[in-house]
C-alpha positions in Angstrom: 5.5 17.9 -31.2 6.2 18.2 -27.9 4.2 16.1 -25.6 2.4 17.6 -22.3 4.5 17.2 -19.4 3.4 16.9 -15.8 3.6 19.8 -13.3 7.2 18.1 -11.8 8.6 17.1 -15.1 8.2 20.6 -16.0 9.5 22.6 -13.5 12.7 19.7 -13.9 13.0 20.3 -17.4 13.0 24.4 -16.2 16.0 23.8 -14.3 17.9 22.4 -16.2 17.0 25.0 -18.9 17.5 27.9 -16.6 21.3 25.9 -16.6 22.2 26.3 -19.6 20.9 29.6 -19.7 17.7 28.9 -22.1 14.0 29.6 -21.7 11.9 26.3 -21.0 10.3 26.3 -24.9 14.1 26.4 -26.4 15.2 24.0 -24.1 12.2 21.6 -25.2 12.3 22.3 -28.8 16.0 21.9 -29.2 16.1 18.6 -26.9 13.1 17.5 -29.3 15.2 18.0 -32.0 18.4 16.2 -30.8 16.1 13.3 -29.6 14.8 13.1 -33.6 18.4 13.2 -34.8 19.6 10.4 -32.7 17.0 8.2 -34.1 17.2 9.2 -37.3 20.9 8.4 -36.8 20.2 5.4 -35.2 17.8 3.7 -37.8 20.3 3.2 -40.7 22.7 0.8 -38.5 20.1 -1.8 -38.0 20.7 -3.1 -41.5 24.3 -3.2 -41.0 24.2 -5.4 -37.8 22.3 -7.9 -39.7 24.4 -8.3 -42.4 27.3 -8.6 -40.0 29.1 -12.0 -40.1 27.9 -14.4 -37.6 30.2 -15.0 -35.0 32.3 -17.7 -34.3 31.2 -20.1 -31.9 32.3 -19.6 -28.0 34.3 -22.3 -26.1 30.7 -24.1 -24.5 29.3 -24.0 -27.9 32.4 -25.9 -29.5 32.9 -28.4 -26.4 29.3 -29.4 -27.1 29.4 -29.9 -30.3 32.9 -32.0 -30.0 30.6 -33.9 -27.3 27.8 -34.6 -30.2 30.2 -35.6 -33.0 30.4 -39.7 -33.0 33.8 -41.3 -32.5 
């Protein structure tokens, strides 16, 4: 699950685990696990954006289609 990192991303990821006071395997596994839950959170909202309303037009959009409309 967690992917191989290179020797500067992990002594990066070491400090920052050391920081919040965490060995280097917790700090992985539980920034695994937040990354999973924040696209797991994520993917429901897609749907809901599409079925938004569409919006209304902006002032360019309206000028040009006064600018179309035949007198």
């Amino acid at each position: 699950m967690i992917k191989e990192l290179s020797a500067g991303q992990r002594a990066y990821e070491a400090r920052r685990a050391a920081k919040a006071g965490m060995s280097l395997e917790k700090w992985l596994t539980r920034k695994a696990r937040e990354e999973k839950s924040r696209a797991e959170s994520a993917a429901p909202q897609a749907p809901a954006r599409a079925a938004a309303p569409a919006r209304k037009p902006g002032f360019f959009a309206r000028l040009l289609e006064r600018a179309e409309r035949p007198l």
